[in-house]
Every structure is written in C-alpha cells, then in structure tokens.
N, C-alpha and C positions, 0 to 999 in steps of 0.2 A: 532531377525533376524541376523543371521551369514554375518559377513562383513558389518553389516551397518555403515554409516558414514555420521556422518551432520555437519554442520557449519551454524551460522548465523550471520547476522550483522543488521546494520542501520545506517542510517543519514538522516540528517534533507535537505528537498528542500525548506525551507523556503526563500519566495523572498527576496533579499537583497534590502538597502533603496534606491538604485539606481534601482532597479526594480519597488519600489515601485512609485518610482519616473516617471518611463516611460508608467505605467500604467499596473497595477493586479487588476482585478475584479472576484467577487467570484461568483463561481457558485452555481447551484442549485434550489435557489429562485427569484424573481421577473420577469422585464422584462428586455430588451437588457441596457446593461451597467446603472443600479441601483443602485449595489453594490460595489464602485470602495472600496479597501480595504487602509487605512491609518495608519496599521502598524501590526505587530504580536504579538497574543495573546501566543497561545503555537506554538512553529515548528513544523509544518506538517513535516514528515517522509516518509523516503521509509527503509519498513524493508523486510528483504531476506534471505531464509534458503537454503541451497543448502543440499542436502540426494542423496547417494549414495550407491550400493551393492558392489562395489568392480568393475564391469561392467562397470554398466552407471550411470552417475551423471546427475541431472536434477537441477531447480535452482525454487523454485516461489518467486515472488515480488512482494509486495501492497505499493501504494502510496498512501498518504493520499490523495485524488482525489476525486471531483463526478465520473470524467472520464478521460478517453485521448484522446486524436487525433491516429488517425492510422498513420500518419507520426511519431507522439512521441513516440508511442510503436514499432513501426521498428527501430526508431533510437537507442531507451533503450534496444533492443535487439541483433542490430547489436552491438553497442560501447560492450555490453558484450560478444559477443559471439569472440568479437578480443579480449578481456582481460586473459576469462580464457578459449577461442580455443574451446568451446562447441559451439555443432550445433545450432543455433536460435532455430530450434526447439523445442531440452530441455530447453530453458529459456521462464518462464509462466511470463506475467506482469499482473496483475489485480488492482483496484483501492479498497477503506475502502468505496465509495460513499461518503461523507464526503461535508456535504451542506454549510461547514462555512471553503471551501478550493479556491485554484487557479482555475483559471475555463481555461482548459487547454483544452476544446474543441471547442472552438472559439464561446459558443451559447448564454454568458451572457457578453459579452466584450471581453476574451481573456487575454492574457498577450502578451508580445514582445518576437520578436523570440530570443533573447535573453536567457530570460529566461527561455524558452521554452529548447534552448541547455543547459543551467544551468543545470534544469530537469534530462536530458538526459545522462549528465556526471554522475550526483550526483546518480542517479536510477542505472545507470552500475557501479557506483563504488563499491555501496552498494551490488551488487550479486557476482563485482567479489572477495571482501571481505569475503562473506560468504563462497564461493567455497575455499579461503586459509588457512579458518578456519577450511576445515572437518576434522572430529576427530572421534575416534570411540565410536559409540553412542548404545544408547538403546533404540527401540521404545515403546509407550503403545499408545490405543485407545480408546476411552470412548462414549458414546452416549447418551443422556436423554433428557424427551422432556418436553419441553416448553409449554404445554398448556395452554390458560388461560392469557400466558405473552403475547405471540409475536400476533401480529392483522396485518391485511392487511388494510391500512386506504382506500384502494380504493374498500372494500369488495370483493377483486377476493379469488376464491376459492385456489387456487396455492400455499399459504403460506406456507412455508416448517417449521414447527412448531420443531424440534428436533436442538439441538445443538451439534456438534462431533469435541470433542479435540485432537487430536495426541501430546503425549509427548512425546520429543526426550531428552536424558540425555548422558550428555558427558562422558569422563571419571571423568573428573574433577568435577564431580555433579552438573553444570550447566544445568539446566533444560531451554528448546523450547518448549513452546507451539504451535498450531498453530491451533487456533477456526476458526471452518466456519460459520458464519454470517447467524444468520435464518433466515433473512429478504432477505437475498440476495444471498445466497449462495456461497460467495464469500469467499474464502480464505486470511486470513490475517496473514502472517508471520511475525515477527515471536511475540509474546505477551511480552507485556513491564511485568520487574519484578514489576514494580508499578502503579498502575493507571494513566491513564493522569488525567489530571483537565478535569472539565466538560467545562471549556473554548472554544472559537471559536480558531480553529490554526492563523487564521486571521481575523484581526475585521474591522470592515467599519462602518462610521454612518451614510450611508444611511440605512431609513426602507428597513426591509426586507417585499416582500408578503408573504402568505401564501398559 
C-alpha cells in the first residue's frame, strides 16, 4: 500500500488497590456482585493501532473487557478524539470479551466511577499513543480456517469458523499483528510479541458459575 502508515501502543487498566478497595467485580460469570475481584493476576490491557493512507487516519482499540458502557465508549472516544484532533468517528473502541475482567457494564456489580474515568483516560491515552507512533508501514493479510477447533457452546449455527491476520511492519521491522477473534469477530489490536499467561487479568475467590 503506497503511503501507509501505522502506529501502535498499549497499557494496562488494571484497577489500582484503591480501586480495588472501593469495589471491582468481574464480569461475565455468575450472578449480581458474586465475583468482587481481590487483587491482579495479569493487567488487563487496552492495546491500539492507528493505519493511515497519507489521507485519513483511523484508530482501533480492544480493552481487555467482557464489555463497556456506552457512556465509557463515548467518553474513550471523546478524551481521544481531543488528543490526537481525529473525528470520534475514526476511533473504533471494541472489547477481547474477556470473562475474568472488570465488569464495566454495570450487570455483575460494576466498578466506581472512578475507575471507570481511570478507564477512560488510560484507553485514550493508549490510541493517542499509537496515532504518535505512525510510521511507515507494510501491510500483509492472511485467512485460514479453523475447523474442527472453534465450537458455538450454545450450538447456534453463526460461528464464524476462519481466522484473518493483518500484518503491519514498520520501517524498523517491528511487526503489528491484528487477529480477529472467531468466536467473536472482534478485532484485537494490536497482538502481544509473547503470550499472556493463561491467568485470570483479575482473580476473586468467590466461585465462579458456569
């Protein structure tokens, strides 16, 4: 691609002990406030790629989340769009789903609005980092499917069975991945150079349901 240009970053939303303190319960599993979380296992993340033509620059963000609030994605989208002056509407927020995170949509406990602005700063800083980072890059695309692996546990037929990489390469030979999630279709920018641990981002010891 003539003129492309990407940048990315990351950092951690991981609640601080003062958060922890005021009350973070993890989403995903059980019933209403089940799971209040009593410290972190690995940091949950918000990772951010920003790709550009020379034109128009766009920005996508995954937070390690089940989900968000639609106030916290306006707010992660406003605080970025005053950072690096990009329309809200080029900057995409999406979540990893991620059942052992902050439950930041108020439907398993909640966290304090606090933290919730934590969030919010740390997610925009994280996109308008990537955007200071564009550099000129190299795309490639790849596709293969997953049969056999990926299952719908609810047996619906929708399963989006294929997995599609985009690699972006700097000048610097820094390589961006950016997997879209077969279970979910969701986009995750940008892919860690090394595995996370199979760890919970955050751990609780209340039982989880199932």
């Amino acid at each position: 691609m003539s003129g492309l240009r990407a940048g990315a970053a990351r950092v951690s939303i991981a609640p601080r002990p003062h958060d922890l303190h005021a009350g973070v319960y993890l989403g995903g599993f059980g019933s209403y406030r089940q799971r209040r979380a009593t410290g972190v296992h690995d940091d949950p993340l918000c990772r951010a790629v920003a790709i550009g033509d020379g034109d128009t620059v766009f920005v996508v963000a995954a937070l390690d989340l089940v989900g968000a609030s639609g106030p916290l994605l306006q707010s992660i989208r406003e605080n970025a769009a005053r950072q690096t002056r990009l329309p809200a509407s080029r900057i995409i927020v999406a979540c990893t789903h991620s059942h052992a995170s902050p439950d930041m949509q108020g439907l398993w406990g909640g966290t304090s609005g606090a933290y919730e602005t934590y969030v919010a700063q740390r997610a925009a800083s994280a996109i308008s980092e990537s955007f200071d980072a564009m550099t000129p890059a190299v795309a490639a695309a790849a596709t293969s499917s997953l049969g056999g692996v990926v299952r719908n546990r609810r047996g619906w037929p929708e399963t989006d069975q294929t997995l599609t990489t985009l690699r972006l390469a700097t000048g610097d030979g820094a390589a961006r991945r950016i997997p879209k999630s077969p279970a979910t279709g969701a986009a995750t920018p940008p892919m860690l150079s090394k595995p996370r641990s199979a760890g919970s981002p955050c751990t609780s010891t209340a039982p989880s349901a199932t």
